[in-house]
Backbone of each chain as ProteinMPNN parsed JSONL, in Angstrom:
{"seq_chain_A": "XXXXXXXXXXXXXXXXXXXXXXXXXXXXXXXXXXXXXXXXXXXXXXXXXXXXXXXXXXXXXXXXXXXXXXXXXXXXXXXXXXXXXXXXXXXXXXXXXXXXXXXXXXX", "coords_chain_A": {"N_chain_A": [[-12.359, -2.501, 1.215], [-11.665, -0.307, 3.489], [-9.214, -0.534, 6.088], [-9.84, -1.511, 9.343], [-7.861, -0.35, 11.276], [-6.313, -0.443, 15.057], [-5.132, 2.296, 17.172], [-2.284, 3.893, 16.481], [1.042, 3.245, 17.466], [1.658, 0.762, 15.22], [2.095, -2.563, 12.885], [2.885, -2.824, 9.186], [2.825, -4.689, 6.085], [3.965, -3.806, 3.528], [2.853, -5.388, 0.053], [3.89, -5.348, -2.651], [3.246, -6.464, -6.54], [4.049, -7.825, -9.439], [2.372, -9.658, -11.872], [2.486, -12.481, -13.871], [1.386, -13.749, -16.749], [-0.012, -16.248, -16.119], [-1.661, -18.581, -15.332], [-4.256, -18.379, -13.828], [-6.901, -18.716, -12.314], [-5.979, -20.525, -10.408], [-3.978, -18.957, -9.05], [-5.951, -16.57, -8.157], [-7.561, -18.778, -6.703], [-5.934, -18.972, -4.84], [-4.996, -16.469, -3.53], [-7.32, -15.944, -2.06], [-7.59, -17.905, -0.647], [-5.043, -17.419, 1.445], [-5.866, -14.977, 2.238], [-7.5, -15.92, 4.06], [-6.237, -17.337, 5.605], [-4.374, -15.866, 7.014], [-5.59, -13.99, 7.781], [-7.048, -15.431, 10.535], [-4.104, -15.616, 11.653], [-2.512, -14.742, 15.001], [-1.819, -11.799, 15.811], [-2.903, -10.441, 13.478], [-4.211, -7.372, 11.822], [-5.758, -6.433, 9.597], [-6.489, -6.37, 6.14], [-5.428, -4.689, 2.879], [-6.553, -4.864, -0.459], [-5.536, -4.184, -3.549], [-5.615, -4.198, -7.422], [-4.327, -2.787, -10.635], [-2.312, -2.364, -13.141], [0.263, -3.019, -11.452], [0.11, -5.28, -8.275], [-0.617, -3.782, -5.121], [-0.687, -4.986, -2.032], [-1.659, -4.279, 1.391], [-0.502, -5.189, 4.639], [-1.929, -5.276, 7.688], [-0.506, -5.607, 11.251], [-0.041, -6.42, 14.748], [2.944, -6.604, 15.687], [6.285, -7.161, 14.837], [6.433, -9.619, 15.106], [4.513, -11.171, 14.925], [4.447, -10.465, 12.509], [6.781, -12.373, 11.193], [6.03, -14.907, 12.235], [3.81, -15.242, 10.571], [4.942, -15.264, 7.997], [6.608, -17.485, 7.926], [4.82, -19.084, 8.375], [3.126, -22.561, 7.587], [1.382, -23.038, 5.098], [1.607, -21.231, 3.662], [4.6, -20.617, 3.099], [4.566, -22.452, 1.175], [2.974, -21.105, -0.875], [4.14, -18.401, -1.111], [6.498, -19.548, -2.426], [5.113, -20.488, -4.873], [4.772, -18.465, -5.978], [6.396, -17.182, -6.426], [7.531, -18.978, -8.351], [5.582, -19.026, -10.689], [3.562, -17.148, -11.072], [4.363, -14.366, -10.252], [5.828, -11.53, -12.032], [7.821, -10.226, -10.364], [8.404, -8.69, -7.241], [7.74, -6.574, -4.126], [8.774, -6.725, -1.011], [7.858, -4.605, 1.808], [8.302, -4.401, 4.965], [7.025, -1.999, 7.824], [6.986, 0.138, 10.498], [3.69, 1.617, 11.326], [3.771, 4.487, 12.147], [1.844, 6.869, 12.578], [-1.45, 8.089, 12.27], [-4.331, 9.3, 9.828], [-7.898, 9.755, 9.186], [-10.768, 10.043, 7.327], [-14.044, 10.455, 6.712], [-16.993, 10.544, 4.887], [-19.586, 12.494, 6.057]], "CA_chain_A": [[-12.695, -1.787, 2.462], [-10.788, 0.769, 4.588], [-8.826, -1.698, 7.375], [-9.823, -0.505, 10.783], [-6.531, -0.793, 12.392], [-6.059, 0.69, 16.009], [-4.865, 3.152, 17.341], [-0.782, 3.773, 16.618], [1.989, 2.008, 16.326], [1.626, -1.201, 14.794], [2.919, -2.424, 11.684], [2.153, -2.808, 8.475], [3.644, -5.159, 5.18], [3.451, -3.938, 2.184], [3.238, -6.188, -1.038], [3.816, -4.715, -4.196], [3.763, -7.455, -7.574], [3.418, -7.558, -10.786], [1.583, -10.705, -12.311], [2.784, -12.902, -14.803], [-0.221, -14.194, -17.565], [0.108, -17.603, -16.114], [-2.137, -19.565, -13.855], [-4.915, -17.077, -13.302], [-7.855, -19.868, -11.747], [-5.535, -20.765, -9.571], [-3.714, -17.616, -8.078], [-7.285, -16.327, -7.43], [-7.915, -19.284, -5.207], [-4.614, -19.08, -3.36], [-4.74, -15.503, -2.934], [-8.83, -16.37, -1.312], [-6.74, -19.239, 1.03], [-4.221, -16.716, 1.523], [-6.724, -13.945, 2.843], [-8.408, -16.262, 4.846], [-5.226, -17.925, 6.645], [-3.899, -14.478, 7.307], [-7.048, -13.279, 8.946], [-6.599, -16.487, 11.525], [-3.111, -15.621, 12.518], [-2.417, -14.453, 15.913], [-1.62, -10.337, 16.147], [-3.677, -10.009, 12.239], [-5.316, -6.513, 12.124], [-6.355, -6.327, 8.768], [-5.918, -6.129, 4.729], [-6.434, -3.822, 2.437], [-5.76, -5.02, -1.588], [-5.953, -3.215, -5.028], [-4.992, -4.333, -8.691], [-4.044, -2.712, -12.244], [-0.686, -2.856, -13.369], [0.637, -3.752, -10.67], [-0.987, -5.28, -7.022], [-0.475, -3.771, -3.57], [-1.731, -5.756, -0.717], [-1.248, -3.999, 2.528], [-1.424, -6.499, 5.4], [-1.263, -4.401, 9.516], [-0.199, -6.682, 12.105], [0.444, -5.879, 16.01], [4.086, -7.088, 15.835], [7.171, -7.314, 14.126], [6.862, -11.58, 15.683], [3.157, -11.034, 14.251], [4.613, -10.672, 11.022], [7.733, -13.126, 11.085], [5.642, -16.17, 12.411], [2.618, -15.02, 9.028], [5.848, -15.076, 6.731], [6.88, -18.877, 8.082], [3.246, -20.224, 8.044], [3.468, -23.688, 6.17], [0.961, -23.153, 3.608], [1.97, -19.344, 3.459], [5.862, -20.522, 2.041], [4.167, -22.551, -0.228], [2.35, -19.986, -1.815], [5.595, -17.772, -1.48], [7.363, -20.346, -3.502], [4.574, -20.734, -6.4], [4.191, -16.783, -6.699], [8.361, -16.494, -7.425], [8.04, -20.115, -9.684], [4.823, -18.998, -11.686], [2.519, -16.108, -10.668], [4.922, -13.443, -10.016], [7.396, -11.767, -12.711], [8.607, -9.68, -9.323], [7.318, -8.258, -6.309], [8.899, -6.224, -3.272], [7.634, -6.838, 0.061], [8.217, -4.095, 2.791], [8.18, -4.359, 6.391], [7.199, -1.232, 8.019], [6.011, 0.289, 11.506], [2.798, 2.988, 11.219], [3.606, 5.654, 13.571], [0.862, 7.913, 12.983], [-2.41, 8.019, 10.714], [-5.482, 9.689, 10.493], [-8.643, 9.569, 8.447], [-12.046, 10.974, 6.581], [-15.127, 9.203, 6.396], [-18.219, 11.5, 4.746], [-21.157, 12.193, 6.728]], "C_chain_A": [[-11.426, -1.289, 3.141], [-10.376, -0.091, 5.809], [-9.448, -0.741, 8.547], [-9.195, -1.138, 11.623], [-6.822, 0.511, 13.647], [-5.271, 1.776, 16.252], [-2.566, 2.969, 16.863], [0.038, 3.837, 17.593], [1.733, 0.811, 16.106], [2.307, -1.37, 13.357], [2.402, -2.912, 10.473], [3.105, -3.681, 7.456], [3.122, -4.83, 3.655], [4.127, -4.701, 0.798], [2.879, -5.433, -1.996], [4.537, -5.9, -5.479], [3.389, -7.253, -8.827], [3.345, -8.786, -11.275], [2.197, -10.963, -13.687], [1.12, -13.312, -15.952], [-0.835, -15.322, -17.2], [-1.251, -17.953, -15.202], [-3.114, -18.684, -13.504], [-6.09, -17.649, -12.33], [-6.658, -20.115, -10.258], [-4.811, -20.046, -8.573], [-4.773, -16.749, -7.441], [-7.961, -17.306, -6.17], [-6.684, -19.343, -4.156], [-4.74, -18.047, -2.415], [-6.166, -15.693, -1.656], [-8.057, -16.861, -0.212], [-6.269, -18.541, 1.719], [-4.891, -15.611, 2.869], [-7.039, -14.679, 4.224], [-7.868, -16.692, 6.191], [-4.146, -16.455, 7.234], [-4.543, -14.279, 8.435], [-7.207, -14.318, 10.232], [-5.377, -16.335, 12.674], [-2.849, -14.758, 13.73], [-1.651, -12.61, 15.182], [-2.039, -9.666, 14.449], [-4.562, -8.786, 12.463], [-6.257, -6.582, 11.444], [-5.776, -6.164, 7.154], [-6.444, -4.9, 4.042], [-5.704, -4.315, 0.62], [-6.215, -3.896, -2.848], [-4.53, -3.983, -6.419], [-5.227, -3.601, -9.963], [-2.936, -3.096, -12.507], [-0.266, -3.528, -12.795], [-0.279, -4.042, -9.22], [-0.266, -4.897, -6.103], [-1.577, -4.369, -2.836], [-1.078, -5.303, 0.341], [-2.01, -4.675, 3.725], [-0.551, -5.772, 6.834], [-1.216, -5.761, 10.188], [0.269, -5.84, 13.691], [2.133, -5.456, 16.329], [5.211, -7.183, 15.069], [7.17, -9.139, 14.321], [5.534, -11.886, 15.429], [3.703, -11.512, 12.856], [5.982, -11.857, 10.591], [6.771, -14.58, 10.822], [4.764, -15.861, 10.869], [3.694, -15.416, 8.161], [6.409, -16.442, 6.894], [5.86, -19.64, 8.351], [3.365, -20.78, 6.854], [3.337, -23.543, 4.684], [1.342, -22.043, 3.023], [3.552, -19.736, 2.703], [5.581, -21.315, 1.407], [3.761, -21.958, -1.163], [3.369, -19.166, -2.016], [6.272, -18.346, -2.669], [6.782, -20.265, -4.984], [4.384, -19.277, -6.677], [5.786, -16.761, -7.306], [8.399, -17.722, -8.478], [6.671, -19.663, -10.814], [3.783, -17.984, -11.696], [3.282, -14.786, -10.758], [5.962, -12.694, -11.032], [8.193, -10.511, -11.579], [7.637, -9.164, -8.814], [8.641, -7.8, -5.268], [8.037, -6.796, -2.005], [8.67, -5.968, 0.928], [7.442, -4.156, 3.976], [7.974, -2.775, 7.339], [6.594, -1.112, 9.671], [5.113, 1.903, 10.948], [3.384, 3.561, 12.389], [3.182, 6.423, 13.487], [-0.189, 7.504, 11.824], [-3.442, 8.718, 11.199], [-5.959, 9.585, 9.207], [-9.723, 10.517, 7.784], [-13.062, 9.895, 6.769], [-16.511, 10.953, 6.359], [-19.293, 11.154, 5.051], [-22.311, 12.488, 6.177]], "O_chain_A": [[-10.364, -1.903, 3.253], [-11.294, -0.365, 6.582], [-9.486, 0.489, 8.568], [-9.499, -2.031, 12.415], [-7.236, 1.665, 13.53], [-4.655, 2.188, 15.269], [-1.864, 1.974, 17.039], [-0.234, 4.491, 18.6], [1.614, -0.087, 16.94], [2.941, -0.477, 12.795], [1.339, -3.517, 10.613], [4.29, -3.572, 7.769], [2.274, -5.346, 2.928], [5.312, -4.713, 0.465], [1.773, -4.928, -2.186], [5.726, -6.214, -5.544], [2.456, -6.538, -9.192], [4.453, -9.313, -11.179], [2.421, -10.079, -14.515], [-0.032, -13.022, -15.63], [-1.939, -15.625, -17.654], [-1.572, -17.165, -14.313], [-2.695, -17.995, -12.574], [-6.255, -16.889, -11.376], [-6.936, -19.662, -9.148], [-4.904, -20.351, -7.384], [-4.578, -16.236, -6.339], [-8.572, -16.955, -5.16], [-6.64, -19.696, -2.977], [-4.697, -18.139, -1.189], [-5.916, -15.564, -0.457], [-7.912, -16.342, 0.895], [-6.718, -18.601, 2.863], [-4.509, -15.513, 4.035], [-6.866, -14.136, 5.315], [-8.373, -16.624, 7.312], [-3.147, -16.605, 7.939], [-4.237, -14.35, 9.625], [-7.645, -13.658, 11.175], [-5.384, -16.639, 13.867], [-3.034, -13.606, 13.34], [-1.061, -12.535, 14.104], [-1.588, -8.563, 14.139], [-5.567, -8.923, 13.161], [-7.401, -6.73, 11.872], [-4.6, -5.828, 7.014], [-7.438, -4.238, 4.342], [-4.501, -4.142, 0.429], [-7.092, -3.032, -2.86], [-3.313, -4.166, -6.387], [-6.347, -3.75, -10.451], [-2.523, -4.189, -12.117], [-0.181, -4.703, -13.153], [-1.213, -3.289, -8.942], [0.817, -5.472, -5.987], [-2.804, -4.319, -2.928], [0.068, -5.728, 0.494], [-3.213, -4.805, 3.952], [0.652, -5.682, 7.08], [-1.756, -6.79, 9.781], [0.858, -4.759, 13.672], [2.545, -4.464, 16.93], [4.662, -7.461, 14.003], [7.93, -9.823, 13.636], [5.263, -13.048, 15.734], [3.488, -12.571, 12.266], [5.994, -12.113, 9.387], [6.692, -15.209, 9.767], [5.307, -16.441, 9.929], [3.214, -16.15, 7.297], [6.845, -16.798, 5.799], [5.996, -20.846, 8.561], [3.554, -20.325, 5.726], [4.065, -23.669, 3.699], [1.383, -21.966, 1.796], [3.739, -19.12, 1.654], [6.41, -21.307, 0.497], [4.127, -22.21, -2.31], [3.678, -19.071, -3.204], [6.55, -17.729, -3.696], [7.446, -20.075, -6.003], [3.783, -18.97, -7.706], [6.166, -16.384, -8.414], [9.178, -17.617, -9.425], [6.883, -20.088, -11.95], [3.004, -18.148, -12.635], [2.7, -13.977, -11.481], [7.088, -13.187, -10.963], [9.159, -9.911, -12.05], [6.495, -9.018, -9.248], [9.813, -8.177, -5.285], [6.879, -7.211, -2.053], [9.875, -6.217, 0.973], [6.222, -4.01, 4.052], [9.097, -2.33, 7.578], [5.885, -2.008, 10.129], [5.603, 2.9, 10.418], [3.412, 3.019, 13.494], [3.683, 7.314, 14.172], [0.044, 6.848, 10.808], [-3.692, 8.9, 12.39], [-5.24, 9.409, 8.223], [-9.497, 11.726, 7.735], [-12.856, 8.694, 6.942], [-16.779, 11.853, 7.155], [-19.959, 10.166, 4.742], [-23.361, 12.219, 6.761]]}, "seq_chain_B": "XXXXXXXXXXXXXXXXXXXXXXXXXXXXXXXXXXXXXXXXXXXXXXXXXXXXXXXXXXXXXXXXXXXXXXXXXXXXXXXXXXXXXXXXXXXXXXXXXXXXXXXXXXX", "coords_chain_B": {"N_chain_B": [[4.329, 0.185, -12.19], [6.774, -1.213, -9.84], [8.361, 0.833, -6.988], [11.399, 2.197, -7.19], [13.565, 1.814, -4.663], [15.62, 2.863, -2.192], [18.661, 1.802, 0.07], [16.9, 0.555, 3.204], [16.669, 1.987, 6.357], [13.601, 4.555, 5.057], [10.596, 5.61, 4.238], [7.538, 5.654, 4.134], [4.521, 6.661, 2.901], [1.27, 5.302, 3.211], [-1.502, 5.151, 1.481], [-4.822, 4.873, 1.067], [-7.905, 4.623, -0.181], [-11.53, 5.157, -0.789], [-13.4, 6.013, -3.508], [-16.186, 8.385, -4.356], [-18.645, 9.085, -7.086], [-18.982, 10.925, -8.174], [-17.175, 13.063, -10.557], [-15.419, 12.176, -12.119], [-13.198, 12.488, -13.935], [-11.877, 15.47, -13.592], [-11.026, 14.438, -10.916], [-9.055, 12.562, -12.191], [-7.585, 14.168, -13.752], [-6.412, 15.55, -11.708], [-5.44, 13.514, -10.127], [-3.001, 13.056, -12.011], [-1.553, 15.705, -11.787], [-0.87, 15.701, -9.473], [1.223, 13.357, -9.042], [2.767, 14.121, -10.937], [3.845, 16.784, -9.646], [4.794, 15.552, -6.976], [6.595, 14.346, -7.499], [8.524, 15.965, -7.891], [9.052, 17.019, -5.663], [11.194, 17.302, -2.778], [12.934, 15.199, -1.434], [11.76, 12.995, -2.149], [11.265, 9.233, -2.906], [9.578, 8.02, -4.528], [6.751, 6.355, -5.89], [3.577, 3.958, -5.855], [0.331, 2.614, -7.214], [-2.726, 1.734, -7.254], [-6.137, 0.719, -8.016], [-9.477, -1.001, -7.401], [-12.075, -1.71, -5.889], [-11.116, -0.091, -3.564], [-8.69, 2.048, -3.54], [-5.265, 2.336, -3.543], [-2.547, 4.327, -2.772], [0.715, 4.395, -2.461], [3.548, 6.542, -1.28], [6.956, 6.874, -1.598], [9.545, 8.083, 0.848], [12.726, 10.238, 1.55], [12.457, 11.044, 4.31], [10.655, 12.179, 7.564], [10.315, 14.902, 7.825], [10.235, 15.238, 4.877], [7.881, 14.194, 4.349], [6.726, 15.526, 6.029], [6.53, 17.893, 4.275], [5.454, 18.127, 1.767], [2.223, 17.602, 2.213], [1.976, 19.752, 3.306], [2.282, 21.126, 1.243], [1.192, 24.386, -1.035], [-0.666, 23.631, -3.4], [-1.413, 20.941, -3.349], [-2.537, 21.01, -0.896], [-4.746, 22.311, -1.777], [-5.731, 20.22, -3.488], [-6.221, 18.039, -1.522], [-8.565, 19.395, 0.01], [-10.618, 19.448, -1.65], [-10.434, 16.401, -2.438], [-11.704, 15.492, 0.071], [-14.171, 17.387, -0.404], [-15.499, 16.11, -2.351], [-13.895, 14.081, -4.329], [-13.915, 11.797, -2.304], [-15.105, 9.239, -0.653], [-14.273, 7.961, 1.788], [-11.255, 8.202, 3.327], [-8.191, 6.948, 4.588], [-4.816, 7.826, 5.77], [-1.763, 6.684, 6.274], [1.466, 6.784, 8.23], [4.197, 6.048, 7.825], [7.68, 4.12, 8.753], [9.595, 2.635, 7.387], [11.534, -0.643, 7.483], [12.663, -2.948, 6.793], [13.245, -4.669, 4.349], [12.711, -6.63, 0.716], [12.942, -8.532, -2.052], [12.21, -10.273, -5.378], [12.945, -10.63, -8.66], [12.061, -11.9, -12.081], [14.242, -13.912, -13.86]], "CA_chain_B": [[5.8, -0.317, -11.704], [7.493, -1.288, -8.432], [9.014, 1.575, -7.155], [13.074, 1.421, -7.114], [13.581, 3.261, -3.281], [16.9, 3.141, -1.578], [18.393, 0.827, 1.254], [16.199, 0.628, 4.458], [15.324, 2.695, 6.819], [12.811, 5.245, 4.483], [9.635, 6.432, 4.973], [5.943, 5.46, 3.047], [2.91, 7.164, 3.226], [0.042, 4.372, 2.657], [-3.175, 6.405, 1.636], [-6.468, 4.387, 1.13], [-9.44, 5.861, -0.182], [-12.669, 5.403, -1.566], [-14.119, 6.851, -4.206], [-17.27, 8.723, -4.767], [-19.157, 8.299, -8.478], [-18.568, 11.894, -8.774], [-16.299, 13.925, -11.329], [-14.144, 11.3, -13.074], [-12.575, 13.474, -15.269], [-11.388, 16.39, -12.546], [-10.13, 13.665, -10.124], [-7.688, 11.855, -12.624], [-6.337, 15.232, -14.166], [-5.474, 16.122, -10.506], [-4.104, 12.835, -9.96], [-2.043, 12.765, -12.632], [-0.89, 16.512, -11.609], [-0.123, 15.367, -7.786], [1.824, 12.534, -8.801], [3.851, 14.62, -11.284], [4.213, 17.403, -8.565], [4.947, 14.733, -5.8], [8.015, 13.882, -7.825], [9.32, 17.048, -7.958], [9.8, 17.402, -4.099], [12.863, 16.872, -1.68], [12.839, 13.542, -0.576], [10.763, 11.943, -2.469], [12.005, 8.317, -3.671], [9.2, 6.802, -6.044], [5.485, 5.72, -5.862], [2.815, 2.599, -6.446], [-0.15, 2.989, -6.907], [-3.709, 0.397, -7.684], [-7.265, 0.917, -7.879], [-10.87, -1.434, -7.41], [-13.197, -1.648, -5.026], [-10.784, 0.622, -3.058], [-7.34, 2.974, -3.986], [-4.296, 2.394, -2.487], [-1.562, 4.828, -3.021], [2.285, 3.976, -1.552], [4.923, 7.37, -1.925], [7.835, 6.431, -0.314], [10.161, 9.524, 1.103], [13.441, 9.982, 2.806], [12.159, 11.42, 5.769], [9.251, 12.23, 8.213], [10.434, 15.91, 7.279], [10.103, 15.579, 3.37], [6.506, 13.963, 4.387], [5.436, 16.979, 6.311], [6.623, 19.389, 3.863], [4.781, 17.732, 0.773], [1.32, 17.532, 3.318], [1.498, 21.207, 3.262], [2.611, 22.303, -0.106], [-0.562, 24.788, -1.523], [-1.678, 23.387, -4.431], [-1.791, 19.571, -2.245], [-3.388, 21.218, -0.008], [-6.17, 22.198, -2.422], [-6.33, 18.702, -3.637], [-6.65, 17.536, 0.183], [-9.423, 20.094, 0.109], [-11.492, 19.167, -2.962], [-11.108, 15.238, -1.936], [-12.803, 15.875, 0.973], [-15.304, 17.864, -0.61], [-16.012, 16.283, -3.97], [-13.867, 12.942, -4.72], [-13.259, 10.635, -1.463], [-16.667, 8.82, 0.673], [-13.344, 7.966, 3.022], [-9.678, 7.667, 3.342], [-6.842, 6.834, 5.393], [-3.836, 8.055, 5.69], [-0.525, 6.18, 7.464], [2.463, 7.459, 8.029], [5.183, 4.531, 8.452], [8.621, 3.82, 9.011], [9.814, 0.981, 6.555], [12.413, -1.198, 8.606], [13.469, -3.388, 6.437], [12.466, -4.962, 2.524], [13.104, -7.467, 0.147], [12.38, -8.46, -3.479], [11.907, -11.226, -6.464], [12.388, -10.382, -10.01], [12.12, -13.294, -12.637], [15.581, -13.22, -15.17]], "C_chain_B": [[6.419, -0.448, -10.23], [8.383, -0.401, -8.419], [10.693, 1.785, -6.81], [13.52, 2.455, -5.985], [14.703, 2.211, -3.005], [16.825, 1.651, -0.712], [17.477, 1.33, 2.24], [16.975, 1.324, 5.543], [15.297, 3.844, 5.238], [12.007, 5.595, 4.914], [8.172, 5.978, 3.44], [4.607, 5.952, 3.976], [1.778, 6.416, 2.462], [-1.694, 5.313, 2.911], [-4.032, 5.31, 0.638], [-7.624, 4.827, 1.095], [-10.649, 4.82, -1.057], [-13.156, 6.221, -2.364], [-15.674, 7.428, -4.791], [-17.44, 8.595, -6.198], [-18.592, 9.685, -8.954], [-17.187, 12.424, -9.754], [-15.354, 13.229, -11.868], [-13.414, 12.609, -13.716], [-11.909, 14.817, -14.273], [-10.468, 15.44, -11.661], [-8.937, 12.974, -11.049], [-7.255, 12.877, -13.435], [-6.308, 15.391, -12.622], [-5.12, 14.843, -10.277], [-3.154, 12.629, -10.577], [-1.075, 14.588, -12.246], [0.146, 16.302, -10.596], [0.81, 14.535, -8.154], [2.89, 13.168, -9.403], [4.629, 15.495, -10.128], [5.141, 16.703, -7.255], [6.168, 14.541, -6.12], [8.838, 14.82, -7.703], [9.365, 17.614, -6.47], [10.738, 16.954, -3.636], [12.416, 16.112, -1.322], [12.202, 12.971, -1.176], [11.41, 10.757, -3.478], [10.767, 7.584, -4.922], [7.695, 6.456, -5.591], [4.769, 4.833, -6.525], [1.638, 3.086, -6.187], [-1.373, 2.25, -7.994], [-4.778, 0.994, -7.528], [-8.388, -0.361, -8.356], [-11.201, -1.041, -6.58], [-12.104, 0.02, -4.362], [-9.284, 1.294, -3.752], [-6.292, 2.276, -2.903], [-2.933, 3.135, -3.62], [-0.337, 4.882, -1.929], [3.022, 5.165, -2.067], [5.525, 7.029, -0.489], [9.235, 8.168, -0.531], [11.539, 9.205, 1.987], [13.381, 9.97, 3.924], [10.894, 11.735, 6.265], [8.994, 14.118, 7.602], [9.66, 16.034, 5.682], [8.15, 15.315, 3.493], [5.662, 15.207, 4.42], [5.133, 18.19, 4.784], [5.977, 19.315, 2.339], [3.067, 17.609, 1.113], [1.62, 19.049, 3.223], [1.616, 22.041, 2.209], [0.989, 22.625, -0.845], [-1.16, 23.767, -2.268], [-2.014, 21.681, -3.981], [-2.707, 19.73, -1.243], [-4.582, 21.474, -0.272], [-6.736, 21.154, -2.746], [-7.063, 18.07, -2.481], [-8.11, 17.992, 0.291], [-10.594, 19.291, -0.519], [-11.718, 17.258, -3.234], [-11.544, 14.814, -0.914], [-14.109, 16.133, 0.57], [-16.39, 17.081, -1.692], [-15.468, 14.376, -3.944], [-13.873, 11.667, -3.932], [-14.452, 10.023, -0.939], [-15.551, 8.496, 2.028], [-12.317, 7.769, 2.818], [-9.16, 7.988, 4.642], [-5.298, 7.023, 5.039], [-2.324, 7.37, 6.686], [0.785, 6.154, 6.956], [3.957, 6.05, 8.731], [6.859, 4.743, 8.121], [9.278, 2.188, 8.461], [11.444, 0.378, 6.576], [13.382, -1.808, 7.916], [12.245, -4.081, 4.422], [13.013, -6.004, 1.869], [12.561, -7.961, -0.82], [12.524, -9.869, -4.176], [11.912, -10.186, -8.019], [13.269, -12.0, -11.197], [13.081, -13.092, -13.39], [15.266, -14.308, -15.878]], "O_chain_B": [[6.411, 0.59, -9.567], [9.226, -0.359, -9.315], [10.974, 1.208, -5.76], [13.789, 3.634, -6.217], [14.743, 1.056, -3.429], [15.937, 0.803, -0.621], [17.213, 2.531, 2.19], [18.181, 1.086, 5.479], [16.263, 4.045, 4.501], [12.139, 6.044, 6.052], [8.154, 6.086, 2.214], [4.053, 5.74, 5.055], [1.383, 6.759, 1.348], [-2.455, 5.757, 3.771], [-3.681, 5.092, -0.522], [-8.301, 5.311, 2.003], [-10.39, 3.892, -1.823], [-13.397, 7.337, -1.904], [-16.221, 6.785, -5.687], [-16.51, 8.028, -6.772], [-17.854, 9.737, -9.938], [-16.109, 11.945, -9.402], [-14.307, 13.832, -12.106], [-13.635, 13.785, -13.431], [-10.839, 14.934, -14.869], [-9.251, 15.629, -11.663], [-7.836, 12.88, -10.506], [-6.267, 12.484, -14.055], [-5.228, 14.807, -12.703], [-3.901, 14.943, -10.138], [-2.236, 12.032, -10.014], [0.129, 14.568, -12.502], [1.358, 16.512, -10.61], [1.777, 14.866, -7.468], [3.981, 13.063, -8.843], [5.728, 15.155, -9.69], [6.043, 17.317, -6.686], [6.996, 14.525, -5.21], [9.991, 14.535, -7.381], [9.773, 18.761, -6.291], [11.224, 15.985, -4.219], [11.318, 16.212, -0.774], [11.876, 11.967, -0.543], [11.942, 11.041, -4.551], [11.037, 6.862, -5.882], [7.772, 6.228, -4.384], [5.041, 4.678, -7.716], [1.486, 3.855, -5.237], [-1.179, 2.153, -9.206], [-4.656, 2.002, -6.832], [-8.297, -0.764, -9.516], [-10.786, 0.061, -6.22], [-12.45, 1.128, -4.772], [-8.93, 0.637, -4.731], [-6.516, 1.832, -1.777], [-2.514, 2.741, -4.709], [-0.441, 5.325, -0.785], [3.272, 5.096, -3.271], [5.192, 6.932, 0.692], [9.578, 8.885, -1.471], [11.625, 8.318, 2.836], [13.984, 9.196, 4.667], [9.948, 11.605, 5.488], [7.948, 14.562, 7.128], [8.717, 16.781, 5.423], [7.316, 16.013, 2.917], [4.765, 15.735, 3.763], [4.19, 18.889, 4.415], [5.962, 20.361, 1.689], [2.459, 17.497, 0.049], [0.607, 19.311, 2.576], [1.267, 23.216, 2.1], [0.064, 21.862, -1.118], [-2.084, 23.084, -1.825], [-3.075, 21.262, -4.444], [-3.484, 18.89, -0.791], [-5.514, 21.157, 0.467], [-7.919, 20.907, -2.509], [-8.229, 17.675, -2.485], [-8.934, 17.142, 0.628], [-11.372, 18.591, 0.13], [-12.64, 16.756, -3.876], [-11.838, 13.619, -0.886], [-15.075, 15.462, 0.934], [-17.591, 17.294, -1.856], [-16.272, 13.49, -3.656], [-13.847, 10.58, -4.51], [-15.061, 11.057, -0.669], [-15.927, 8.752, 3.172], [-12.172, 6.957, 1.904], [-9.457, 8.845, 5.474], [-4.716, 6.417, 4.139], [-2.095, 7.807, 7.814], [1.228, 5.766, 5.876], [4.3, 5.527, 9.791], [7.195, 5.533, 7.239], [9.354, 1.083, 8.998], [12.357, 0.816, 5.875], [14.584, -1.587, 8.063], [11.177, -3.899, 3.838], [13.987, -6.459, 2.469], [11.342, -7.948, -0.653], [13.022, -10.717, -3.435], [11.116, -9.301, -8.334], [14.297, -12.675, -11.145], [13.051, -11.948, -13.843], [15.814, -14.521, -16.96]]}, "name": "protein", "num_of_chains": 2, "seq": "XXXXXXXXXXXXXXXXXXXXXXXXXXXXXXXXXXXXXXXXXXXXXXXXXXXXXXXXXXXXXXXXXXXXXXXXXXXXXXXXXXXXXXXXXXXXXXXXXXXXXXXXXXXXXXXXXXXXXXXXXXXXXXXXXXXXXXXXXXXXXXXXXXXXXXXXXXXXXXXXXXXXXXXXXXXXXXXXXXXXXXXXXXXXXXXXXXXXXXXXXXXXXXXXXXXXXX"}
């Protein structure tokens, strides 16, 4: 689904990875945890994911201190840790602000 | 592939779509045209780009400039046209400012 973030500026993180063969049962329930403890955190707009090759997960947030505190949530640098020791064979993550967007939706 | 873009500040255009059932075969020869095309503009550093349930396409650019001026080139602009008309049920478009970044690759 299409996030329905507000109106601009806010900001946005994008994850871009590419998946090792490993562990596949179990990176499916992290990423689930993952989603779920996201969607909890204070200034969370919304996600939006997609996988072939490689996965982007774009995750909006109100804040640049939105997205700091999400990136030092406990269980959140655990999962950090097991995606660079066994899930991950690289990934970038960018920090960005939206400053403009617009849309479509067919009637 | 993760795309290999410059130091920070840049520029990414996160586009999010849906796809209608219609015209397979028309929509991925014009995406494979746009993306060639896309490369061959000023500013443009590199793109990602996933598909399920929903699309998500990342081109990242030097500037807000190189953005506009790729957003108006004709034959983009027909595409723009014709996924409106024919391949999209909705998309989003956001225009961001990417602050800062940081990476993992396994050696």
């Amino acid at each position: 689904m299409i996030a329905k973030t507000p109106k601009s500026p806010y900001y946005a993180v994008i994850f871009t990875s590419i998946r090792t063969d490993e562990d596949a049962q179990n990176y499916a329930d992290m990423a689930s945890l993952m989603a779920a403890l996201a969607a909890e955190q204070p200034g969370y707009l919304g996600v939006e994911s997609a996988r072939n090759d490689i996965g982007i997960t774009v995750s909006y947030w109100e804040s640049l201190e939105a997205i700091q505190h999400w990136k030092a949530q406990a269980d959140h640098l655990i999962a950090q840790q097991m995606g660079r020791e066994k899930w991950y064979s690289a990934y970038k993550t960018r920090v960005c602000k939206v400053e403009r967007d617009y849309g479509f939706e067919q009637v």
